[in-house]
N, C-alpha and C positions, 0 to 999 in steps of 0.2 A: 536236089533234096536227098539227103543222106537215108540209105533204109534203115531202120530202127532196128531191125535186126538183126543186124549186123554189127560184131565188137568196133568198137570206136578208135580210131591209133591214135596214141593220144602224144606227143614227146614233151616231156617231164627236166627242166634242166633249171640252176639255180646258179645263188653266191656267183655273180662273173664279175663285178669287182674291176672293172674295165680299165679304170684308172688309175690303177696301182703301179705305180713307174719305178720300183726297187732293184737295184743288180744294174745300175749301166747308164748306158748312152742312149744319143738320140738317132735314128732313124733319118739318115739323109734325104730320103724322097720325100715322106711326110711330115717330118720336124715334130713326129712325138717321138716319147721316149719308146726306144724298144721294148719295154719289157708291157709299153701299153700295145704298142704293137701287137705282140704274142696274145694278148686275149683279144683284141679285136680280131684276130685270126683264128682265134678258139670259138668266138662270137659266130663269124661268118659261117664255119663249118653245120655248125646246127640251123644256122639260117637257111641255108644249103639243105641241110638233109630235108627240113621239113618242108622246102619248098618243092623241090626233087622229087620228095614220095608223098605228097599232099598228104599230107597229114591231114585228120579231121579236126584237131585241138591240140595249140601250144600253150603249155601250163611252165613259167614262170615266174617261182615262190621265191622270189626276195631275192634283195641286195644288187643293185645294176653297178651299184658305185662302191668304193671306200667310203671316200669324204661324204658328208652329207649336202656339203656347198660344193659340189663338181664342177672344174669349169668351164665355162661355153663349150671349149672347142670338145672336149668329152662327152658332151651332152648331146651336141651334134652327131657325133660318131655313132652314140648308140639310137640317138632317133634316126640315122641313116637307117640301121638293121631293122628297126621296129616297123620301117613304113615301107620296106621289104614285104615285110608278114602282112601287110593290111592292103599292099596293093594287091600279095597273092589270092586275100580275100580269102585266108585261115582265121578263123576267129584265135583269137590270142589274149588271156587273163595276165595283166602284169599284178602280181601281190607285192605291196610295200612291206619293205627288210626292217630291221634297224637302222640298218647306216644309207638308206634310203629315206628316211622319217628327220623331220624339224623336228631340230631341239628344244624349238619353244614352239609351247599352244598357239595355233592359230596360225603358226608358218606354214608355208605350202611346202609339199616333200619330192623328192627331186624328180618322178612323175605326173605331177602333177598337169601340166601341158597337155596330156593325151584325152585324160578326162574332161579338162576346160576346151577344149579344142574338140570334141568328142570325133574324134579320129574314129574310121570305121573299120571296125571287124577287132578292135584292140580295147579290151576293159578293163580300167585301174580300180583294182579292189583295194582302199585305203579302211578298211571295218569289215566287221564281224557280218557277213549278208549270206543270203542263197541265191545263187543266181540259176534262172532256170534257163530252158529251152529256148524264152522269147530272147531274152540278153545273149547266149552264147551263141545264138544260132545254130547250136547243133542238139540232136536231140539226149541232153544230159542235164545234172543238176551239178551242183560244186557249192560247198558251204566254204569260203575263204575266211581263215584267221589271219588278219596279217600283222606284225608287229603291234604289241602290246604295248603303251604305255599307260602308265598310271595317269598322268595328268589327261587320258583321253576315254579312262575306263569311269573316274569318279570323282567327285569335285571337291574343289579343295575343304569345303563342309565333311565331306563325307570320308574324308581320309586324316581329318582333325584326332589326333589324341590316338590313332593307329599308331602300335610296333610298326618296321618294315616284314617282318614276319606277318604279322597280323593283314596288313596292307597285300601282302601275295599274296594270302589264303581266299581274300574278301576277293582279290581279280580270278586268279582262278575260278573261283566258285562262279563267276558270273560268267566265263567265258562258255563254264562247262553247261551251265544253266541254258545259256545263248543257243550252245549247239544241239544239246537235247530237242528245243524247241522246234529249231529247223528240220532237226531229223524227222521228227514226228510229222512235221505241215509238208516235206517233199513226196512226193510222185511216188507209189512205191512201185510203177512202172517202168520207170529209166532210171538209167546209173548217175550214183551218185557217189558223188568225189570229196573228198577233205581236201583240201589244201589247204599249207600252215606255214609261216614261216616261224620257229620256236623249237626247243628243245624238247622232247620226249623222254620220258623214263627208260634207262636202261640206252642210252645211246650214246655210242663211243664218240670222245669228243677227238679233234684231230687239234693243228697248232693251234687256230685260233683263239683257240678255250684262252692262249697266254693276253688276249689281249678285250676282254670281255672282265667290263666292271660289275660291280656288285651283282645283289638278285637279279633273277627274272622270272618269267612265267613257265612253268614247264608242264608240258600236258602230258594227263595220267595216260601207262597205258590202254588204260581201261577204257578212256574214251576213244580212243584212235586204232583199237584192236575191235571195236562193233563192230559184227559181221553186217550187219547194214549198210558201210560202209562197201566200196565195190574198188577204192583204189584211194588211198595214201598219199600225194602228192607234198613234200617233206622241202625245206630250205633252213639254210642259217649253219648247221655244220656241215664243214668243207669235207670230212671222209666219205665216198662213198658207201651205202652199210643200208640191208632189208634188215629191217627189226620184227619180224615176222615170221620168218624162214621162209615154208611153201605155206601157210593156211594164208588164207584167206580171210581179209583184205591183204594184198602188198603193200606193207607199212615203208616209201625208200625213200631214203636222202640221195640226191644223184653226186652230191660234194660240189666242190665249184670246177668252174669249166678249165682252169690254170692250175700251176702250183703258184701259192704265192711266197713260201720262205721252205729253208731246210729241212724242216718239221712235216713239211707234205714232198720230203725226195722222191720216197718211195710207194708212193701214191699214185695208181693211175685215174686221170682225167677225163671225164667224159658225160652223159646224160643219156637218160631212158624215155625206150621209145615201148608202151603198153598198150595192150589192146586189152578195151571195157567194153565190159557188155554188162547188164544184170545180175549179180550171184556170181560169175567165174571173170576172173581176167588171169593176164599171164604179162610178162614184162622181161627186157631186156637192157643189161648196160651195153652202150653204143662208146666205146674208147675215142677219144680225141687225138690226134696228132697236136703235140704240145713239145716245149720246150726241153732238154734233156738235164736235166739237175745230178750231179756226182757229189754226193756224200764220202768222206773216204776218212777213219781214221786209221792211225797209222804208228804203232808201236814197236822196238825194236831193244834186244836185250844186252847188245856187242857195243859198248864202245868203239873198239876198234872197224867197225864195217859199218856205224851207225850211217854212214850218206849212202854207202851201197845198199843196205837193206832199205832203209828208207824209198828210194828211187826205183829200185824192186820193186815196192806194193802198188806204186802209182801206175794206174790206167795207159796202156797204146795211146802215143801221142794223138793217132788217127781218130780217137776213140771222143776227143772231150773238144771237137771242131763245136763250136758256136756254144757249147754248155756254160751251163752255169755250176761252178764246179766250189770246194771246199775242201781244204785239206786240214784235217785235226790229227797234231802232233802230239806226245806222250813221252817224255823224257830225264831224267833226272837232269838238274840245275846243272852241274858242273859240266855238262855236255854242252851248255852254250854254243864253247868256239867252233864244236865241231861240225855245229850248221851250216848248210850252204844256201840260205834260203834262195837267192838266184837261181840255182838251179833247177829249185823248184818252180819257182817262177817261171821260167822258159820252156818246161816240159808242157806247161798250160798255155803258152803265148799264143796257141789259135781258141782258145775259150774265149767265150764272150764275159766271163767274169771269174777271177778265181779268189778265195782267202784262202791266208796262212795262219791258222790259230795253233799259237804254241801253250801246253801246259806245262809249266815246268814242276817238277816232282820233286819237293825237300825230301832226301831220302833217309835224311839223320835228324833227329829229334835231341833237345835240346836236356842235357842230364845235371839237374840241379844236386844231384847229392841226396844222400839218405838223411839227412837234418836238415834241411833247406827246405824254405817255402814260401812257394810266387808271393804268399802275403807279408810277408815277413822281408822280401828284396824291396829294394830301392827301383825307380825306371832307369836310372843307368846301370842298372846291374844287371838286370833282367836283358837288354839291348847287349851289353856285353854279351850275357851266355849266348842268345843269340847268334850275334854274328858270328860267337866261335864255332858255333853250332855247323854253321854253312860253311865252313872252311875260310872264311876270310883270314887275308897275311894281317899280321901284328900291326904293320905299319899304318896299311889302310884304315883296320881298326881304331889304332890311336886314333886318327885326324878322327874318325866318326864320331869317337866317345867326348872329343874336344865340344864336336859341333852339339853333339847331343846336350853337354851339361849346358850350355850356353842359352838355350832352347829350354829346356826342361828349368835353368835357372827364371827365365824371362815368364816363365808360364807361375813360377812360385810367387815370383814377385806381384 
């Protein structure tokens, strides 16, 4: 039996996204793709810590998967880790994500298992609930939000003749209503926790944000800053970030346990490990050992030394062993021939993944004349200035303008 008086350790980690196989190859001993590899490896370590320093409570907040239909063998993988944590007999809240949640009403969401199977010591919060002392087995409270959807917050009567404006305001309101409620019926003698998987006010977003459709729910921070609150428990963006500073509650997103694209290079990965108590807690980020990603652009102003300056900026070959690397190039057109991209190429050949993205720079602009104007040109006139523009030879020219009126005729017809 845990003393009550004593702060709580609680480890706080999110977004792991296990199945994201992006950047490579497969893994010859276990025939997934590497780069699932790397977070089941990201996976394990936290598995690891909390079993290592028994933790009193693993909190959870969303997303185990990309896909929302994960397949078997992935599902396996992370029910390997899960039932880790239930044989250690840590109690453990898993919060469903977004891309944890069925697309359609009434589909079961990609934890659903743990709950139908009621696996011990491990709670699938799929709604808006409080769960106390008897549920988590330790002496705490936890109001979980876990992914919002509409078709789960109001029924299709009730969302009849709603804006989508209109429709967020009416969820929000209820969500916030929800949690009021709870706040008020919990214990005001043990710590109580928020976990959310959701956007907050004022919160940096990192790459993700590029791949996140329409609205969603975002909670004020008005609710999530009540000093009621004894600890913040935060999922869904991948930057780690206290939206709090020092006061009290620690409002944190711990990011996701990987990088998953170039957008999160310079990002370090990892999960927090807090200790709660009533009114004070304190909290730490715990770094990950994760994959090495090199970002690198690479500009140079000499013609004449463009491969040697180039080859210059790039990383000790020793330096990009198993990386996942990227090199973004900067050049004017006419520099084309003077690329060796090979050699670039073999400066990375112990990387585990490299690109060559070239921009090419028009550096001359196209000069119609002080009476001339684009409305007033034909499209094969306008194609002409053009290519003269970029220095094309006359010859070549010709044949294009041949090809163009030919084209340009076909399309008039």
């Amino acid at each position: 039996m845990i003393d009550k008086s004593k702060p709580l350790q609680i480890l706080h980690f999110a977004d792991a996204h296990i199945d994201i196989a992006n950047f490579g190859r497969h893994d010859p001993q276990s025939g997934l793709p590497v780069r699932v590899v790397d977070f089941l490896q990201a996976l394990d370590q936290i598995i690891d810590f909390a079993i290592d320093e028994q933790v009193d409570l693993v909190l959870f907040a969303g997303d185990a998967y990309k896909d929302r239909n994960p397949q078997p063998t992935f599902q396996r993988e992370w029910g390997r880790r899960m039932m880790r944590l239930s044989k250690a007999a840590i109690p453990t809240v898993l919060l469903v994500g977004n891309h944890d949640n069925a697309p359609a009403s009434g589909r079961a969401h990609t934890m659903q298992e743990y709950g139908t199977l009621q696996v011990p010591h491990l709670h699938v919060s799929d709604s808006i609930e409080l769960l106390g002392p008897d549920a988590l087995g330790v002496p705490a409270q936890i109001v979980t939000i876990p992914w919002v959807a509409p078709n789960r917050m109001l029924t299709r009567a009730e969302t009849a003749g709603l804006t989508p404006d209109e429709l967020l305001l009416e969820i929000e309101d209820r969500v916030s209503r929800g949690v009021q409620t709870m706040m008020a019926n919990a214990d005001p003698d043990l710590p109580l926790i928020l976990m959310a998987h959701a956007s907050v006010q004022g919160a940096k977003w990192g790459s993700e944000r590029t791949v996140m459709l329409g609205q969603e729910l975002v909670l004020s921070r008005t609710l999530v800053a009540d000093r009621r609150w004894d600890y913040v428990a935060l999922g869904h963006i991948h930057r780690h970030q206290s939206l709090n500073e020092d006061r009290h509650p620690p409002i944190v997103y711990p990011g996701s346990i990987e990088r998953i694209d170039f957008g999160e290079a310079r990002e370090e990965k990892g999960f927090v490990l807090a200790e709660v108590s009533r009114g004070a807690s304190d909290w730490q980020f715990v770094p990950l050992k994760t994959r090495q990603f090199i970002d690198l652009g690479v500009e140079t102003a000499d013609a004449s030394t463009f491969m040697r300056d180039v080859m210059a900026q790039l990383p000790p070959i020793e330096s990009v062993h198993d990386a996942i690397c990227r090199v973004r190039l900067s050049y004017p057109r006419d520099w084309e021939t003077l690329l060796d991209e090979n050699a670039i190429l073999a400066h990375f050949a112990e990387s585990m993944s490299i690109q060559v993205q070239k921009h090419r720079q028009v550096s001359r602009r196209a000069r119609l004349g002080d009476n001339a104007s684009v409305e007033t040109m034909r499209p094969e006139e306008l194609l002409q200035t053009y290519w003269r523009s970029i220095g094309m030879d006359e010859e070549e020219l010709g044949e294009l303008q041949r090809l163009a009126k030919e084209v340009l005729g076909g399309v008039e017809t």
